[in-house]
Every structure is written in structure tokens, then in C-alpha cells.
C-alpha positions as CSV (number, residue, x, y, z in Angstrom):
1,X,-15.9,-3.3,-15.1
2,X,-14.5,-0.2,-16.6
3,X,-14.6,2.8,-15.1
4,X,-17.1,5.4,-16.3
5,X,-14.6,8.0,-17.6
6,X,-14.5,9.9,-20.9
7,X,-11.7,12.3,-22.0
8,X,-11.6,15.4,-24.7
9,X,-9.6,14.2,-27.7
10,X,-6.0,14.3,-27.8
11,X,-6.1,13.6,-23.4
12,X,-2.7,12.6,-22.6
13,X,-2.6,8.5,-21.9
14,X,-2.3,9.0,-18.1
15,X,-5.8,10.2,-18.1
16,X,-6.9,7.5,-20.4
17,X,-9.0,5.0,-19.2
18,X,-8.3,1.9,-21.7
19,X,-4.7,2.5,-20.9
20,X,-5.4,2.4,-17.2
21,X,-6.9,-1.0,-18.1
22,X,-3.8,-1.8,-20.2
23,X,-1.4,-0.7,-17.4
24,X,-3.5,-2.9,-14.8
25,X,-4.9,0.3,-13.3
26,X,-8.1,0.4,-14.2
27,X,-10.6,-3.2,-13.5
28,X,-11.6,-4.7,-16.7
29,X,-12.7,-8.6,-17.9
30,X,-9.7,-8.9,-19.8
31,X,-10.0,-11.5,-22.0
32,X,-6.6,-11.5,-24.3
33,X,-3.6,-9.8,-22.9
34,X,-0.7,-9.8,-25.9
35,X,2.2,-7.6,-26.6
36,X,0.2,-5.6,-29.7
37,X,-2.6,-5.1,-27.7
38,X,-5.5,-6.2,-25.0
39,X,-8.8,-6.9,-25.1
40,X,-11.8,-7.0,-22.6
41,X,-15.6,-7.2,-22.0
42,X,-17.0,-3.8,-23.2
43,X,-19.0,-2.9,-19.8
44,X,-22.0,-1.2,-22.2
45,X,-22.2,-4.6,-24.7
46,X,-24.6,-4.3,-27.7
47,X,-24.4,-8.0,-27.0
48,X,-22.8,-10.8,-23.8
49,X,-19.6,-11.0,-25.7
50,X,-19.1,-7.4,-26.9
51,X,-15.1,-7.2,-26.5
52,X,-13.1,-3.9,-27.0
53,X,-9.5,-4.3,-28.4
54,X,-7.0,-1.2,-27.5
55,X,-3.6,-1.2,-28.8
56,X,-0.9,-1.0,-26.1
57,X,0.6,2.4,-27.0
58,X,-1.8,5.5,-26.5
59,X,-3.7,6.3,-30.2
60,X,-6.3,8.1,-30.3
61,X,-7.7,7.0,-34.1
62,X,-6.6,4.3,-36.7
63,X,-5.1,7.0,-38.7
64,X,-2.2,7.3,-35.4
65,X,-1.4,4.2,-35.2
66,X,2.0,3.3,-36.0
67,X,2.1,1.3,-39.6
68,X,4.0,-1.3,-38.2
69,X,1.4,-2.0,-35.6
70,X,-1.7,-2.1,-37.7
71,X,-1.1,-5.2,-38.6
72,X,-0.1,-7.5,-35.3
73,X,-3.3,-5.3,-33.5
74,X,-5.6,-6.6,-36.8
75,X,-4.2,-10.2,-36.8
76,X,-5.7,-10.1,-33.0
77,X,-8.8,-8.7,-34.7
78,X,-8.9,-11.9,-36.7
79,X,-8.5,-14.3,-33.6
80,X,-11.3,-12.4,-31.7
81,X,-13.6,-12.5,-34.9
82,X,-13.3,-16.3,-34.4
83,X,-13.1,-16.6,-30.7
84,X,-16.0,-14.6,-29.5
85,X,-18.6,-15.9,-32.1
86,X,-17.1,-19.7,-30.8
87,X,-17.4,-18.6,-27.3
88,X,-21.1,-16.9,-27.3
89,X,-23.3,-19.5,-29.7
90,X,-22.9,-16.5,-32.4
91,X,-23.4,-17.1,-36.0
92,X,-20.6,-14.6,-36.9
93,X,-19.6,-11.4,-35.7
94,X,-19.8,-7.3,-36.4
95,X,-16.0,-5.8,-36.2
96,X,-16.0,-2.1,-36.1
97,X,-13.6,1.0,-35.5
98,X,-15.0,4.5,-34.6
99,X,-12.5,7.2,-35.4
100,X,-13.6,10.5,-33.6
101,X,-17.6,10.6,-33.9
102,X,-18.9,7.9,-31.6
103,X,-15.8,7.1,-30.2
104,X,-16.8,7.8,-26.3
105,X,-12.9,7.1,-25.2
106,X,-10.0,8.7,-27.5
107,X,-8.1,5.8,-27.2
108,X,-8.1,3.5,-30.6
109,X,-10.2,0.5,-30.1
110,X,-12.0,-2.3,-32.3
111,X,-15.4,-3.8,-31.3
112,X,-16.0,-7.2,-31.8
113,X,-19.6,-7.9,-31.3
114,X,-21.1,-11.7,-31.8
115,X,-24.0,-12.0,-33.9
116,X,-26.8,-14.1,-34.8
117,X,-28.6,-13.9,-37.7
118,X,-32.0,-13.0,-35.3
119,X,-30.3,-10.7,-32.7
120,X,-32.1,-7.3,-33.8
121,X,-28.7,-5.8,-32.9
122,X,-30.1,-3.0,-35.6
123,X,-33.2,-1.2,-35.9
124,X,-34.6,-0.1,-39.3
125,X,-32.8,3.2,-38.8
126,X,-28.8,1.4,-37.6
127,X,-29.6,2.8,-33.8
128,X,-27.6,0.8,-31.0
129,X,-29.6,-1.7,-28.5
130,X,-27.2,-2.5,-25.9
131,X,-27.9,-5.6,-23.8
132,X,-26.2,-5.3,-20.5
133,X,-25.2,-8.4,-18.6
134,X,-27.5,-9.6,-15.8
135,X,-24.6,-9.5,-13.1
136,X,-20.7,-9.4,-12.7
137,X,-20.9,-13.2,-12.8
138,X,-22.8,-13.5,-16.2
139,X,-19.5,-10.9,-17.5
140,X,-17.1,-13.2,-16.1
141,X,-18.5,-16.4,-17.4
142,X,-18.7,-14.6,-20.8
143,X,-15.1,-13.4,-20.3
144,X,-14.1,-16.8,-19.4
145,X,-15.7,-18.7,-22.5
146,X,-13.6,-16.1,-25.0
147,X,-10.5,-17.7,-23.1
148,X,-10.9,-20.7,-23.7
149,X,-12.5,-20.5,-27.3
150,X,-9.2,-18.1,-27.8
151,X,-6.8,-20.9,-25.8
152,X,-8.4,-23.3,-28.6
153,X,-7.6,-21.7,-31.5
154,X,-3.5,-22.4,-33.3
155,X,-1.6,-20.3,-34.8
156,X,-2.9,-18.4,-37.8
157,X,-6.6,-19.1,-37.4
């Protein structure tokens, strides 16, 4: 689980709670671990499956990320748009970035939520529903079905 800590924009990394997580500081349900970036069980989930990826190096918004990382942090993106739908019985998946307003942890990161077609993730007016898991072990069977969908997946899909 992730700790419950929030920072003011532009907090320095050792005060940042996703890179705790990234520096194996902080407890998390990691689920990929790869040099452009990491990616674990959100501990709020809108749905079982809701994973957070955070780049390795301390950004707080897509706009500070380095151009030459955009692109191996997305191509995880891709994998995880794949993986967690695989993993979750999901039809498909909602990927979004906050940058500044709703983003509860300055620290760049992508949610990739799973989605089925009858989830009522949205209500008429777009306000969050989050579905928290039962237990720890309901997170880490979650966690451990976006492994394996992730171990199944080759290169470039």
C-alpha cells in the first residue's frame, strides 16, 4: 500500500512518495519495475486493477519530463493498456495524466484503469467512484494477474 502522503508542488524527490516507492522505500504492489519507469496498484483504485506508472527520475508534470523519456515511459503505457485489461476481465481501459489540478502527488504519473463497457466508472456529471479492494490479498492477486498478463505479452505489443 502507499503511504498516505501528499506534497506542495515542486517538493523536492526525497519527500516524494512515488519516488520512495521507486527507490524501494516506500511499500507498493509493484507490478512492472523497468529502467523508464515503475508501476504499481493505485491504493485508492477507481477500479481492482487501477495501476499508477511514475517515471524513474523526479517530474512533477508531463511538460518536465525529459523529451527523450516521453517516449520509453509511453511505450510502457502501451504494455499496461494491454496487460491490465488482460489481467482484470476488462473490455479495454481509460489511460489518463493529470498535470497540476487533480494530481494528489507532484510526481508525474499515468493511470491505467480497466474498463468494462457496464462499470459506471462515470456518473452523468464525470465524478470519480473509487472501488477499493476487499483486502491486501484481493490487491496482491490483482497485482499478480498484471504480471503475468504483462510476462505474456512480446516485444512490441
Amino acid at each position: 500500500m502507499v503511504l498516505d502522503v501528499e506534497l506542495e508542488p515542486g517538493a523536492s524527490s526525497d519527500r516524494c512518495v512515488f519516488c520512495a516507492i521507486v527507490r524501494g522505500d516506500a511499500p507498493a504492489e509493484i507490478v512492472l519495475d523497468d529502467p523508464a519507469g515503475v508501476a504499481f496498484l493505485d491504493r485508492r483504485p477507481l477500479l481492482p486493477g487501477h495501476v499508477l506508472l511514475v517515471p524513474r527520475s523526479h517530474v512533477a508534470t508531463l511538460p518536465d519530463l525529459p523529451v527523450t523519456e516521453v517516449g520509453p515511459l509511453f511505450t510502457l503505457a502501451q504494455r499496461l493498456t494491454r496487460a491490465v485489461p488482460l489481467a482484470t476481465g476488462g473490455e479495454g481501459a481509460f489511460v489518463a495524466v493529470n498535470n497540476v489540478v487533480s494530481q494528489s502527488v507532484p510526481h508525474l504519473h499515468v493511470h491505467v484503469v480497466p474498463r468494462r463497457q457496464d462499470d459506471r466508472l462515470f456518473s452523468r456529471n464525470l465524478a470519480w467512484t473509487r472501488r477499493p479492494y476487499r483486502d491486501a490479498d484481493e490487491m496482491r492477486q490483482v497485482a499478480a494477474a498484471i504480471r503475468t498478463a504483462l510476462s505474456h505479452l512480446t516485444v512490441g505489443e
